[in-house]
C-alpha positions in Angstrom: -17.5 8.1 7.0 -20.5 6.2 7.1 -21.4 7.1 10.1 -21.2 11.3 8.7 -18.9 12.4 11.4 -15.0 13.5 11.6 -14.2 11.3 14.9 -12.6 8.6 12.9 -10.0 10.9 11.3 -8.5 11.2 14.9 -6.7 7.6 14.4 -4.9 9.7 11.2 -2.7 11.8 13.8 -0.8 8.7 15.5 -0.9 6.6 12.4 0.9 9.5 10.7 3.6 9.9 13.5 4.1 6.9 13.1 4.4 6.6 9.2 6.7 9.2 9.4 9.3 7.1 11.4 9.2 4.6 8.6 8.7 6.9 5.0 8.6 10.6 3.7 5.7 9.4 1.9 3.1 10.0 5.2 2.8 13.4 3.6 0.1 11.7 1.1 -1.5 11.1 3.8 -2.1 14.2 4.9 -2.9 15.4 1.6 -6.1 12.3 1.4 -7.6 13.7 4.5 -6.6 17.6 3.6 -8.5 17.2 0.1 -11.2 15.4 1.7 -11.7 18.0 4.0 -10.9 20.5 2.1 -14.2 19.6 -0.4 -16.4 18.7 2.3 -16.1 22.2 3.4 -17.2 23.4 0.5 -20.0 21.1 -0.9 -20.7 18.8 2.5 -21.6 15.5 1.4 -20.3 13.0 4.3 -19.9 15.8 7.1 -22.2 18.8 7.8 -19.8 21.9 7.2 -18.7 22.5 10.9 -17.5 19.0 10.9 -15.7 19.6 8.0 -14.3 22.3 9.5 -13.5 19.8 12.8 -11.5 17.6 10.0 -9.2 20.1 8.9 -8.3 21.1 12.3 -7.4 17.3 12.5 -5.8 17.6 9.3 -3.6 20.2 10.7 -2.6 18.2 13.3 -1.9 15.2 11.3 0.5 17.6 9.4 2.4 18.4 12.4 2.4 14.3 13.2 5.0 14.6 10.1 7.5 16.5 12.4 7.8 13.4 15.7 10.4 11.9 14.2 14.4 12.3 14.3 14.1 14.6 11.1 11.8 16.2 12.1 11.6 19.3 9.5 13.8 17.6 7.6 11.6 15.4 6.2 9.3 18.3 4.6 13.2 19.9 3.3 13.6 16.2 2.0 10.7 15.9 -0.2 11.3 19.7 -1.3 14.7 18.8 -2.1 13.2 15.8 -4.4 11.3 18.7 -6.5 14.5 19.3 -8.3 16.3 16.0 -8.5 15.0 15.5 -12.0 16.6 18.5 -13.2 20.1 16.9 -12.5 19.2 13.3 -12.7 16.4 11.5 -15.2 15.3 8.8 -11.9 13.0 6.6 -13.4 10.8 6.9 -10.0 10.3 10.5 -11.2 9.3 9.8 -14.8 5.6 10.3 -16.2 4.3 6.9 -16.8 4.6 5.7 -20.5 2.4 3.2 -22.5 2.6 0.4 -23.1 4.9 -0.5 -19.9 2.5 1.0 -17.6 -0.6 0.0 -19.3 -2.3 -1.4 -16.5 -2.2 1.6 -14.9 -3.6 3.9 -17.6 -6.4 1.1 -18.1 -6.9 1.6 -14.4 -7.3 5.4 -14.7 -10.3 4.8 -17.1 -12.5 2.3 -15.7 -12.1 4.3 -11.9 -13.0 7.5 -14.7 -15.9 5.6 -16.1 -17.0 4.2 -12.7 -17.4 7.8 -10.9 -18.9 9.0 -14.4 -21.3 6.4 -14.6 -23.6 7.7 -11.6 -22.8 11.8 -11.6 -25.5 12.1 -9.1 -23.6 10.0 -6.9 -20.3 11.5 -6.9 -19.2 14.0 -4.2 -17.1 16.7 -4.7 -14.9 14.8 -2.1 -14.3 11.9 -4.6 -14.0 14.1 -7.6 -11.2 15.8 -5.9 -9.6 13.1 -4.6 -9.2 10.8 -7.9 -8.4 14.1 -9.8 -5.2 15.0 -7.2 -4.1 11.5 -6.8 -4.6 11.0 -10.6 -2.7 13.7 -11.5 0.2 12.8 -9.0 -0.3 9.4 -10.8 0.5 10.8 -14.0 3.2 12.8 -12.8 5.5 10.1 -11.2 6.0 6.6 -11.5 6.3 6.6 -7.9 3.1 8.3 -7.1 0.7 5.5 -9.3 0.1 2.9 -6.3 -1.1 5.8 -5.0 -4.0 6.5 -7.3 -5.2 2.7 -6.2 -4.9 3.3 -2.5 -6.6 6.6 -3.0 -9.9 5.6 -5.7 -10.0 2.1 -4.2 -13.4 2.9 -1.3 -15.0 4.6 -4.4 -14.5 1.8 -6.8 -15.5 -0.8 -4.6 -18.8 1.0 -3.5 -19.8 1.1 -7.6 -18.6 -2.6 -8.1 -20.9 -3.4 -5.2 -23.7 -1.4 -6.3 -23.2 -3.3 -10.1 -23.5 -6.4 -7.6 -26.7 -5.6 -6.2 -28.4 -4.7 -9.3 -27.4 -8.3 -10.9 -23.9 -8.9 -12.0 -22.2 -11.6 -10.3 -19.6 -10.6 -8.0 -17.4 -13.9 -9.3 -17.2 -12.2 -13.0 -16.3 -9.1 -11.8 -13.5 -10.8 -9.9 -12.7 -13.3 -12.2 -12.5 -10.4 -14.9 -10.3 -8.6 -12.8 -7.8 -11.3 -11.8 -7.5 -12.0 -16.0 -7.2 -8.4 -16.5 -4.4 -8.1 -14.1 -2.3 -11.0 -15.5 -2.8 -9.7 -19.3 -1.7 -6.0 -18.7 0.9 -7.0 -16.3 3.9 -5.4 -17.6 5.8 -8.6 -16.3 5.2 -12.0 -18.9 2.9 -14.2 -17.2 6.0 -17.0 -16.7 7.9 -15.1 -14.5 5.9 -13.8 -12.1 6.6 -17.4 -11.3 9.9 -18.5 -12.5 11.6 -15.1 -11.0 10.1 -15.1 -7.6 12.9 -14.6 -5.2 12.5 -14.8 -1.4 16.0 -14.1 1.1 19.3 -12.5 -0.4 18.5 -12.7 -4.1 15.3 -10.8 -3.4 17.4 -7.6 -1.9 20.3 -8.0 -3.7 19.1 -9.1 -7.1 21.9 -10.3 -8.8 22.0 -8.7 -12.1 22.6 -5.6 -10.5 24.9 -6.4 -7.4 27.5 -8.9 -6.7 28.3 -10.4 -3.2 31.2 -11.6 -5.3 32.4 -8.5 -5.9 32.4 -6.9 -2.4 34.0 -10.4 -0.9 37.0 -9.6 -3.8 37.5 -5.6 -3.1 37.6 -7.3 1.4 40.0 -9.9 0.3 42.7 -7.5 -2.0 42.3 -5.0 0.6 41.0 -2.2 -1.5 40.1 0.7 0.7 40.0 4.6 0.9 38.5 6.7 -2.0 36.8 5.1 -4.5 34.6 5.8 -7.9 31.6 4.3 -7.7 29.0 4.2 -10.1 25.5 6.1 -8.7 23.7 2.9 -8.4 26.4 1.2 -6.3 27.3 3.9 -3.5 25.0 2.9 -0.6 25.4 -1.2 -1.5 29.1 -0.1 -0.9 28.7 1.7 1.7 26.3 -0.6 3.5 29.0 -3.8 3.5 32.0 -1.6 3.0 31.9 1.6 5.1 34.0 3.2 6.8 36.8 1.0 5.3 35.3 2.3 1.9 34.8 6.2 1.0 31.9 6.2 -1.8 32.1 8.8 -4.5 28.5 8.9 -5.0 25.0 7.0 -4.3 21.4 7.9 -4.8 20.7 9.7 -1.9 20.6 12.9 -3.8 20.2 15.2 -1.1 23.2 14.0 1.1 25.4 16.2 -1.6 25.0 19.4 -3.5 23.5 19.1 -6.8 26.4 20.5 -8.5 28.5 17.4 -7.2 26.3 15.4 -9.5 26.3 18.4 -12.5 30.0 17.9 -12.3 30.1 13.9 -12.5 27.9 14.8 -15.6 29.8 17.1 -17.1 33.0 15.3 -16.8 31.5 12.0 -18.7 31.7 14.1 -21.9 35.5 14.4 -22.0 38.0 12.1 -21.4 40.2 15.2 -19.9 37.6 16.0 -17.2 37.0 12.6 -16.3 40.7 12.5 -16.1 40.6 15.7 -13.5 37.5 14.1 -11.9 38.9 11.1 -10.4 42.6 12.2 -10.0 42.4 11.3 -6.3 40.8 8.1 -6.7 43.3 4.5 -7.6 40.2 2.3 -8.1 36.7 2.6 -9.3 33.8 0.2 -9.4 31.7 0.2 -12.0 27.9 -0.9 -12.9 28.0 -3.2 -15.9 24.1 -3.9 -15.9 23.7 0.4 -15.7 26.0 2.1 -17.9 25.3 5.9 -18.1 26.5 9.4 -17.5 26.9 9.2 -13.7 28.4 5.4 -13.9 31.9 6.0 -15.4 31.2 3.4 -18.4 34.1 3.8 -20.9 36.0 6.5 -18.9 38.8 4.5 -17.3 41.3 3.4 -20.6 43.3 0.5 -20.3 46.3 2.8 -21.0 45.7 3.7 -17.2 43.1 1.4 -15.8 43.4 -2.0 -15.4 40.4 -4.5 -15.1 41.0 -6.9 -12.0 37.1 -8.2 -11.5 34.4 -8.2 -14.0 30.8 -10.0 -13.8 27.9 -9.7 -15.2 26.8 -6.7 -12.4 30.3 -5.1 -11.5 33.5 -4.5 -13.3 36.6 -3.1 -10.8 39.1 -1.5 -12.0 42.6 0.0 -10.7 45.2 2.4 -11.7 48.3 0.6 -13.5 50.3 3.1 -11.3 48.6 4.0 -8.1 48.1 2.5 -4.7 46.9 -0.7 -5.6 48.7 -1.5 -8.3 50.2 -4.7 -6.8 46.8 -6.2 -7.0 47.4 -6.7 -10.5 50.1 -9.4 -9.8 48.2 -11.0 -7.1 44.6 -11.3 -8.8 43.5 -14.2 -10.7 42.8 -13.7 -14.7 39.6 -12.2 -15.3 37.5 -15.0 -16.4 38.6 -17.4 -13.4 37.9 -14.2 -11.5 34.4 -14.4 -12.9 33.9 -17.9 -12.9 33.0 -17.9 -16.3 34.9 -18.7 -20.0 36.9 -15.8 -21.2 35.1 -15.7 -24.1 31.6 -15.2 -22.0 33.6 -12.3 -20.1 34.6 -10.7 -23.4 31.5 -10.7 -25.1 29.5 -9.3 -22.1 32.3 -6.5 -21.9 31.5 -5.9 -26.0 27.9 -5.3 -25.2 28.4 -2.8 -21.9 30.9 -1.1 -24.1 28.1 -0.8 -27.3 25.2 0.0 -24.7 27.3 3.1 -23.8 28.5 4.4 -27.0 24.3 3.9 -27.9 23.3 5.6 -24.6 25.6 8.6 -25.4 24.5 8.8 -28.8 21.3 9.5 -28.0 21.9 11.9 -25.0 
């Protein structure tokens, strides 16, 4: 806006149709240049107020840019849809950020708070709004606090170069910065270089999924029905489908809420999970994310038998249903695994105590 006219917004109308092939979250988008335009309407800073007024009717059509894709209105319904997910389900994406995980973000907040307050006579109304909406969105949602950067960024950058031109060197502020990063990081300094992970293990980390696993269920023929635990239905689904029926997966809005209410529900009593899964004869279960909508210590041995267990999946089938003869034909759990019995057992122990902890404190 340098230039104090609207005619660069125009490139937001095609780059948002074509966000919107690619991400719900174009919407954001929209809402940048709406604020923006929005406050330059009322106090004109950047644009004289009939531009502003020329930017909102851009705005408008940047909103309908949201629709020129195969969803079309079903991407707004989407992200309506998402308002209520954590009334059924506590996503960590939709989670306030906490201290001191997200510290670097909070610390963030402040200097971007203290760089705006710093010059008041500087600040626009458009900026004010702007690092208060995104802010708040920030502090709303996990998800939403890369957004606060992307959003603040231009502002923070024009003080840091105005601190630049009045004398501080540009290599402390950068050098500051890059040491500030790496001591806030939530992630210890080692492994942001010991756990980099480029191909497969970067998509399919293995502490939470298990190529091993879905090559065993392809191998024993297990098909049909299944329970699945909620962080495993579209992994199954996307090497097992339509062999393999999922229960459940985290695409909330591709079932009723009340299908997850239920799976809820039923974790509380042995009975109802009994009633839950009656047409199922096997189950696979998250062993790094026992909870409520996982099935953790709801399928006894007295029914259930364990045939594959690692340190990401455990599957199970019924003594007595369809697949039973898989019990005769697969190896003993730890060769299953790979690993000593005892190894097997003991990471079983601690699934089985995380549970029993986790409902404790429900």
């Amino acid at each position: 806006m340098s230039k104090r006219t609207p005619a660069p917004l125009w490139w937001t109308v095609p780059l948002i149709a074509a966000w919107s092939n690619f991400h719900v979250e174009c919407v954001f988008g929209v809402l940048l240049v709406a604020v923006f335009s929005t406050a330059e309407l009322i106090r004109p800073s950047w644009l004289a107020r009939r531009q502003a007024w020329q930017a909102l009717g851009i705005t408008a059509l940047a909103g309908f840019a949201t629709m020129l894709n195969p969803y079309g209105w079903g991407l707004a319904a989407y992200l309506y849809e998402n308002l209520s997910v954590p009334r059924i389900v506590a996503i960590a994406e939709l989670q306030p950020p906490r201290l001191p995980g997200y510290r670097a973000f909070f610390v963030y907040l402040l200097l971007t708070g203290g760089l705006l307050a710093a010059e008041p006579r500087r600040l626009t109304l458009s900026e004010a709004a702007i690092a208060i909406v995104f802010g708040t969105l920030g502090l709303m949602h996990l998800r939403e606090t890369p957004l606060v950067l992307l959003a603040t960024a231009p502002m923070v950058a024009a003080r840091l170069s105005a601190l630049a031109a009045r004398g501080l060197d540009y290599r402390a502020i950068l050098i500051t910065t890059f040491a500030g990063a790496l001591a806030l990081s939530r992630i210890p300094l080692p492994l942001l270089f010991t756990e980099f992970r480029v191909g497969r293990a970067a998509v399919e980390p293995p502490q939470f999924f298990s190529p091993q696993a879905i090559a065993f269920i392809q191998q024993k023929g297990l098909e049909g029905a299944v329970f699945n635990s909620h962080n495993l239905g579209g992994y199954l689904a996307w090497y097992l489908y339509p062999r393999v029926r999922i229960f459940q997966d985290s695409r909330l809005q591709a079932c009723p809420p009340e299908h997850f209410r239920r799976i809820i529900e039923a974790s509380a009593s042995q009975e109802a999970w009994n009633a839950l899964v009656a047409g199922v004869d096997w189950a696979v279960i998250s062993v790094a994310r026992p909870n409520q909508l996982a099935g953790t210590g709801r399928f006894p041995a007295t029914d259930w038998a364990s045939v594959y267990l690692d340190g990401a999946i455990e599957i199970v089938v019924r003594r007595k249903g369809k697949f039973s003869a898989v019990l005769s034909s697969a190896a003993p759990l730890h060769e299953t695994a790979g690993r000593p019995a005892r190894l097997v057992q003991a990471e079983a122990a601690v699934v089985a105590e995380a549970a029993l902890h986790w409902r404790s404190t429900e």
